[in-house]
C-alpha positions in Angstrom: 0.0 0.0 0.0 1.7 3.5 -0.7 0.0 6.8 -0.7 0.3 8.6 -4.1 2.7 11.6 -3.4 1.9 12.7 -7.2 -1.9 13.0 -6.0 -1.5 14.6 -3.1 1.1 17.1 -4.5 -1.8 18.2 -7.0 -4.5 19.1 -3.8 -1.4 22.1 -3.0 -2.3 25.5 -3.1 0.3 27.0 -5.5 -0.8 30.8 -4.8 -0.6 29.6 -1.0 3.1 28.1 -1.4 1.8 25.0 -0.3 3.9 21.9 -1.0 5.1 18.5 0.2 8.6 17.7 1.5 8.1 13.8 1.6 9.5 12.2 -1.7 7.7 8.7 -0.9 6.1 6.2 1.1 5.8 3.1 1.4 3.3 1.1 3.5 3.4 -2.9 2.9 4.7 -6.2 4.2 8.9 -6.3 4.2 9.0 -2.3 3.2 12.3 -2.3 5.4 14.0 -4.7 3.1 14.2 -2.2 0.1 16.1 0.2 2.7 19.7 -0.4 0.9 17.7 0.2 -2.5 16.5 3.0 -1.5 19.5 4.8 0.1 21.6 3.9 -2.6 19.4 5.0 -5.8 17.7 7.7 -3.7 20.3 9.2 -1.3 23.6 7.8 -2.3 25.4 10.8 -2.1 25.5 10.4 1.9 28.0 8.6 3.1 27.9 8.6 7.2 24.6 7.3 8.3 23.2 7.4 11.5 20.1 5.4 12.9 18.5 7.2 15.7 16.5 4.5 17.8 15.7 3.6 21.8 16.2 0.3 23.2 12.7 -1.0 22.8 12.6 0.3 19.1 16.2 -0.9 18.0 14.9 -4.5 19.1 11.9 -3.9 17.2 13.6 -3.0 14.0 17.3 -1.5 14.8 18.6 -4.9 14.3 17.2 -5.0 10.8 18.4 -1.7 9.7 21.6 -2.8 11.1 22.1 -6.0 9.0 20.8 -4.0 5.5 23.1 -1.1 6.0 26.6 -2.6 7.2 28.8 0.1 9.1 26.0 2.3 10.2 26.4 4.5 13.6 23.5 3.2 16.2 22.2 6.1 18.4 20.5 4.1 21.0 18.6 6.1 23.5 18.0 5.0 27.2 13.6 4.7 26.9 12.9 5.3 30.4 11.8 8.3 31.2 12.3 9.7 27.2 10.3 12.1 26.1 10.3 14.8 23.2 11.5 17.7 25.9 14.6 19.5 26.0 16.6 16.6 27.7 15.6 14.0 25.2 17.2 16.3 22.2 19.9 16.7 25.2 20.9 13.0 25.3 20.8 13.0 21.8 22.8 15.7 21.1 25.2 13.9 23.5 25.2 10.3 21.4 25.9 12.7 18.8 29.0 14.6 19.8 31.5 11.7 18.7 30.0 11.4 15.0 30.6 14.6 13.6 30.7 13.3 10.2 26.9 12.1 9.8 25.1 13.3 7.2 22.1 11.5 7.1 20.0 10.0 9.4 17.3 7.3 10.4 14.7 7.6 12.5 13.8 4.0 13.8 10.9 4.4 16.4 7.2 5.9 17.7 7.1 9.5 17.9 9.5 10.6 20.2 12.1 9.2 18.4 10.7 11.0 15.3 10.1 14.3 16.9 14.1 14.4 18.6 15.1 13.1 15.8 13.8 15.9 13.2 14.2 18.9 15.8 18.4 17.6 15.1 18.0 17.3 12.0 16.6 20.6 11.3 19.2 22.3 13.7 22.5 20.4 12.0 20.7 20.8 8.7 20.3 17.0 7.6 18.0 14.7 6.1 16.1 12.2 7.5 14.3 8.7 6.7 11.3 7.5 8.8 11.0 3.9 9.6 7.9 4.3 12.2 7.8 0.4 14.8 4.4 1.6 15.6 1.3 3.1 14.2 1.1 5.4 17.5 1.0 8.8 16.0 0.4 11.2 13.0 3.2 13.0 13.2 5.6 11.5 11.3 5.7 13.3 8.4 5.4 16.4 10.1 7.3 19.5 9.6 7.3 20.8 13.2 8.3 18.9 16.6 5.8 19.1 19.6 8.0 19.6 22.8 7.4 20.2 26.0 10.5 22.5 26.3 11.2 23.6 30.2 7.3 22.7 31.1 5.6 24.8 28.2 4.1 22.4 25.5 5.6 24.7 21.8 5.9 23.6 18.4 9.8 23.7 16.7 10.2 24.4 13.2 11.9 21.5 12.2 12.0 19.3 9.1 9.9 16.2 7.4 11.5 12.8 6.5 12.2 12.3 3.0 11.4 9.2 2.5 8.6 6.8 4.9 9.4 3.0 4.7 6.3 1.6 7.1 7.3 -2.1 7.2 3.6 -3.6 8.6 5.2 -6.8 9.7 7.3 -4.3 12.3 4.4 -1.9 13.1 1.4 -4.4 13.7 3.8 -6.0 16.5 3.7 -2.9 18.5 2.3 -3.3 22.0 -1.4 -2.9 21.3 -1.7 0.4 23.3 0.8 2.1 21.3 -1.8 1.0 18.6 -4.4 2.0 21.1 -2.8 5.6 21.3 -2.9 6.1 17.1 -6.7 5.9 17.0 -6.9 8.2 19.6 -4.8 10.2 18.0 -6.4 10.3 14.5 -10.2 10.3 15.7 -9.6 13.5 17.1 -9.6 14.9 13.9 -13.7 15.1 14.6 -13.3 18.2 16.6 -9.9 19.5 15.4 -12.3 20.0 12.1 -15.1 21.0 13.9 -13.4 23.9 15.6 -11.2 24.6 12.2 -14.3 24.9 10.3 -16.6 26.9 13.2 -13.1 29.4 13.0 -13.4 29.6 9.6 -17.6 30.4 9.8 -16.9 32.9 12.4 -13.3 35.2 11.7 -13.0 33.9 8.4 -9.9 32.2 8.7 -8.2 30.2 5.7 -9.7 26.6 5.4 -8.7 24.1 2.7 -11.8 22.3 2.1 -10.3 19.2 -0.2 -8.4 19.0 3.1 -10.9 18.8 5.4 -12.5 16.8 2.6 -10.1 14.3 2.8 -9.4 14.4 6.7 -13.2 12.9 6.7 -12.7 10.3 4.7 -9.5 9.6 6.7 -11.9 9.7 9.6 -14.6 7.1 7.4 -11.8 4.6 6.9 -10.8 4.2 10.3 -14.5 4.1 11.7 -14.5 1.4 9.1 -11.4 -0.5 10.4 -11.4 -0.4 14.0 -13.1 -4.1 14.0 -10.1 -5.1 12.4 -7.6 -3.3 14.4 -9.2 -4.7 17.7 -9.0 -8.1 16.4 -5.5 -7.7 14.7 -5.9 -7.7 11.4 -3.1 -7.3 9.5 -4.7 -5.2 6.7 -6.8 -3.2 9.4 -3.2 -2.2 10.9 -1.6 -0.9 7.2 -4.7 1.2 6.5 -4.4 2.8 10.2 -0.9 3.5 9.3 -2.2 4.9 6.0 -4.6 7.3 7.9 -2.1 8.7 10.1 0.6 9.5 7.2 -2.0 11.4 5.1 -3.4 13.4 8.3 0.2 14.0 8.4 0.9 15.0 4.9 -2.6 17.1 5.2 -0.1 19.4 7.8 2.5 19.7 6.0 0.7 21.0 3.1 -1.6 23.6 5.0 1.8 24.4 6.8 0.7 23.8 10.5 -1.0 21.6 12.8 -4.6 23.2 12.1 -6.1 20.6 10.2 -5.5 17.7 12.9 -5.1 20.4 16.4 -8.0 21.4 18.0 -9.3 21.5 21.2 -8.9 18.1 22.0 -5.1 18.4 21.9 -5.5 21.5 23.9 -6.3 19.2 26.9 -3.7 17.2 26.3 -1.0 19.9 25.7 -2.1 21.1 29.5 -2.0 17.7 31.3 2.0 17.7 29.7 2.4 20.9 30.9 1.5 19.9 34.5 0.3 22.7 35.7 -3.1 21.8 37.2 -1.6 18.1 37.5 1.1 16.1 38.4 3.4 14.4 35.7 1.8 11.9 33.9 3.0 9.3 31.6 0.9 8.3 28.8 0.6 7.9 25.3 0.6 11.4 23.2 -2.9 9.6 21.4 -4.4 8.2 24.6 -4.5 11.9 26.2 -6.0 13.1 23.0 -8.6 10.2 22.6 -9.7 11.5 26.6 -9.7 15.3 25.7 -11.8 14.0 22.1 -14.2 12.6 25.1 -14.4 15.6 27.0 -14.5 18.5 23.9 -17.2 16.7 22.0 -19.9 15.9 25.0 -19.6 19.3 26.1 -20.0 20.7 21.9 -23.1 18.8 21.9 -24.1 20.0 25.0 -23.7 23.7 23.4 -25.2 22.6 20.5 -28.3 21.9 22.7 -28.4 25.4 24.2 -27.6 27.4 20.9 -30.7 25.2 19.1 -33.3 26.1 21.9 -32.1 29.8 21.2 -32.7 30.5 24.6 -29.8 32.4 25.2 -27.2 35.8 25.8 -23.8 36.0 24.2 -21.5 38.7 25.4 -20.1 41.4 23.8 -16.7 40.7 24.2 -14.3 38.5 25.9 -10.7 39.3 26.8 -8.0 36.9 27.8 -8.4 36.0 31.4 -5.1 37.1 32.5 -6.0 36.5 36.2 -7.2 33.0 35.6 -4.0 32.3 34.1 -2.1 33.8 36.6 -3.8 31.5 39.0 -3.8 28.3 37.5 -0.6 28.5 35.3 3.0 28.2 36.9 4.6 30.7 38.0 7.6 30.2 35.3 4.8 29.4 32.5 2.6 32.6 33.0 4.5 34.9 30.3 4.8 32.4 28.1 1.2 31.7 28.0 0.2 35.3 27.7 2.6 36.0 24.8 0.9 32.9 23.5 -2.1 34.9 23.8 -1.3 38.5 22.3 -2.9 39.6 20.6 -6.2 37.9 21.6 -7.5 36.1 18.9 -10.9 37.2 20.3 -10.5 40.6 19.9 -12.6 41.1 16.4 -15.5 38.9 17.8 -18.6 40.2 19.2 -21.9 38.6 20.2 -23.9 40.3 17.7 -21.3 38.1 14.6 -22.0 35.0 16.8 -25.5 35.4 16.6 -25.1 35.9 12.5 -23.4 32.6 12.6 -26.0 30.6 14.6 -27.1 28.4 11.8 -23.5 28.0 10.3 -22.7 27.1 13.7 -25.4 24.5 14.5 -24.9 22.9 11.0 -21.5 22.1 11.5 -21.8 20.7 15.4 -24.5 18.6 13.9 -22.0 16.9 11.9 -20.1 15.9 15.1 -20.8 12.3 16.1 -21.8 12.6 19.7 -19.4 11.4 22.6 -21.3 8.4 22.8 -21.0 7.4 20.0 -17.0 8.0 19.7 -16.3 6.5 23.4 -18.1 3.1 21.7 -16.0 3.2 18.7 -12.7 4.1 21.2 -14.0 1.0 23.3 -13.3 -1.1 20.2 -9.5 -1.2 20.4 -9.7 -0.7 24.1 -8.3 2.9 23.8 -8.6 5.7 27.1 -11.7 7.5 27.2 -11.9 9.2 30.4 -9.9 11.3 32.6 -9.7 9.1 34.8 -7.9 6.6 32.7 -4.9 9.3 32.3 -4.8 8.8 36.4 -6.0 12.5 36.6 -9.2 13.0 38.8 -12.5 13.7 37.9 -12.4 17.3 39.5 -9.8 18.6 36.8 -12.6 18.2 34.0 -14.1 21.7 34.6 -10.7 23.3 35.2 -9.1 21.7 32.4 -11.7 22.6 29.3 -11.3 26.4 30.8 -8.1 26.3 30.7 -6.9 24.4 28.1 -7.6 27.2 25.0 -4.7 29.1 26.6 -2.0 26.8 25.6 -2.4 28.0 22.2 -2.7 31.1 20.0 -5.6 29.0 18.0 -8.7 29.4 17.7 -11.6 26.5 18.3 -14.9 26.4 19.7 -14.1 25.6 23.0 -12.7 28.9 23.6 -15.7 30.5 21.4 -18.0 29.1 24.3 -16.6 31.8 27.1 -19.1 34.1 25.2 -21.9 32.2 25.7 -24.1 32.4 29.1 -24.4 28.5 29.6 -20.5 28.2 29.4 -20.4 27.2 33.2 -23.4 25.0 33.1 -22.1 23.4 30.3 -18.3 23.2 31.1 -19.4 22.2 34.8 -18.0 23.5 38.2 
């Protein structure tokens, strides 16, 4: 199974300077084996590879690499405790100090791996090739690295593989919640285009509809397949794999996270930060599956309120600077309010909310409710609830209030602070 490049190259937006980095992919049985092939005919002019792995991935498929390309340097990171945060990039950098020379590299893991590996290469201008052990994320093709760089969760400019070999006799092995965490990831695309296309209603903000086109069909396919991912099946595992490389490529052609970041990663993004919690250690999906949970009962809750018409919007909302002087750390507050100038809110008013009632309403309808997404989640035995994340109950409220701080973006959840049923709706 590979994804047309070709195809997807002709849904770019020349006047927009859209393009894709990637030159392939490759998603089938044995992919890794054409990794000499491809090297030689593809990138022949490097000459010092190195293979950025951790213990658990080099196992997985480090081995392999090693035996197809004889004489390659193996940067083996310590997985305990690894994260994509400034000492991750730290202990690579490290590995790295004794191998000057390399000029290309291989990225040989789950998304952590990835995201340290492409914040190096971007820094030590390099290339990189993608061999994902686990169908985990969407971010591999990505063109920025999500860190959580001394406690605030940023984005890094950073660079795309150039090449994807997705060997599904390597990624279908992965322990089942790494699987698990991938479906969480990618089905909460439901309200990342919800709140792209309720931004787009309201401020006008650019959309890419054959985008948001095809992150629905994306969405279709999975719906479609998670049967077959619950019960192993090995084609059910390459066309999860599939989904999560084109809601990658979809960013890298719009240029930023939008089409596949909304709220839902919001909640997440404030649970790494730890600023209302203690540390936790999950999956990057399985936080995003929970906040999916959270953001899409309380959109049809709204959608309730806004249908009975039976209710005030204010005129204006400024950025609760006191709330997030309260709730933020101390060492995070001017962060998140230079995240937050200018406030995106500024231009919005409850009279243009009111004009947009019906293009609001219409597009919530299209959201599938939370029941209905917590059944299909339940189908590969992915987290659905806070609680799951080891977080309690309580931080619900606090952390869908809270949570449209973290980034400069924005989505309906923050669009609710206008409304008079926020609290009732949000909860206490």
């Amino acid at each position: 199974m590979n994804i047309d490049i070709e195809k997807v190259r002709g849904l770019c937006d020349a006047s927009r300077n859209q393009q894709i980095y990637v030159d392939d992919i490759i998603i089938e049985k044995g992919a890794i084996n054409q990794l000499p092939d491809i090297l030689q005919k593809k990138y022949g002019q490097y000459k010092n590879i190195a293979m950025v792995c951790d213990d658990n991935t080099y196992q997985a498929a480090g081995k392999k690499v090693e035996e197809l390309v004889p004489g390659i340097t193996t940067i083996k990171l310590d997985p305990n405790g690894l994260h994509a945060d400034e000492h991750g990039v730290g202990a690579m950098e490290k590995a790295m100090e004794d191998h000057k020379d390399v000029d290309f590299l291989i990225a040989c893991g789950s998304g952590t791996v990835h995201d340290i590996t492409r914040y190096y290469a971007y820094n030590n201008h390099l290339q990189f090739l993608s061999i994902p052990t686990a169908a985990s994320v969407d971010g591999f093709v990505s063109t920025v690295a999500a860190m959580t760089w001394h406690g605030f969760k940023k984005s890094f400019t950073a660079v795309s593989p150039c090449f994807v070999l997705a060997d599904s006799e390597i990624f279908s092995k992965a322990p089942s919640r790494l699987t698990a965490s991938g479906v969480g990831d990618l089905i909460g695309k439901f309200t990342s285009i919800c709140d792209w296309k309720i931004s787009h209603a309201v401020t006008g903000e650019y959309i890419s509809m054959p985008v948001v086109e095809w992150e629905q069909d994306i969405l279709k396919a999975l719906i479609d397949n998670l049967d077959g991912i619950g019960s192993g099946d090995f084609e059910a595992y390459e066309n999860l794999m599939y989904g999560l490389l084109l809601s990658g490529l979809a960013m890298q052609m719009i240029g930023n996270s939008r089409p596949a970041s909304g709220a839902e990663h919001h909640c997440s993004h404030l649970w790494e930060m730890a600023t209302i919690n203690e540390p936790i250690d999950f999956y990057h999906g399985e936080k995003v599956g929970v906040g999916l949970c959270m953001v899409s009962a309380v959109y049809k809750k709204a959608l309730a309120k806004i249908k009975s018409g039976n209710y005030t919007v204010k005129d204006h909302m400024d950025v609760e600077t006191d709330f997030i002087k309260k709730y933020f750390k101390e060492s995070l507050v001017d962060s998140i309010l230079e995240e937050n100038t200018p406030n995106i809110m500024a231009d919005i008013n409850g009279d243009l909310l009111k004009s947009k009632e019906a293009e609001i309403i219409a597009i919530l309808e299209e959201l599938p409710s939370s029941e209905q997404i917590i059944g299909w989640m339940n189908k590969v035995h992915a987290f659905t609830k806070i609680t799951d994340l080891t977080l309690p109950e309580s931080l619900r409220p606090l952390t869908l209030k809270l949570s449209p701080y973290v980034r400069q973006r924005l989505t309906f959840m923050r669009l609710l602070k206008f409304y008079d049923f926020y609290d009732e709706i949000i909860g206490e």
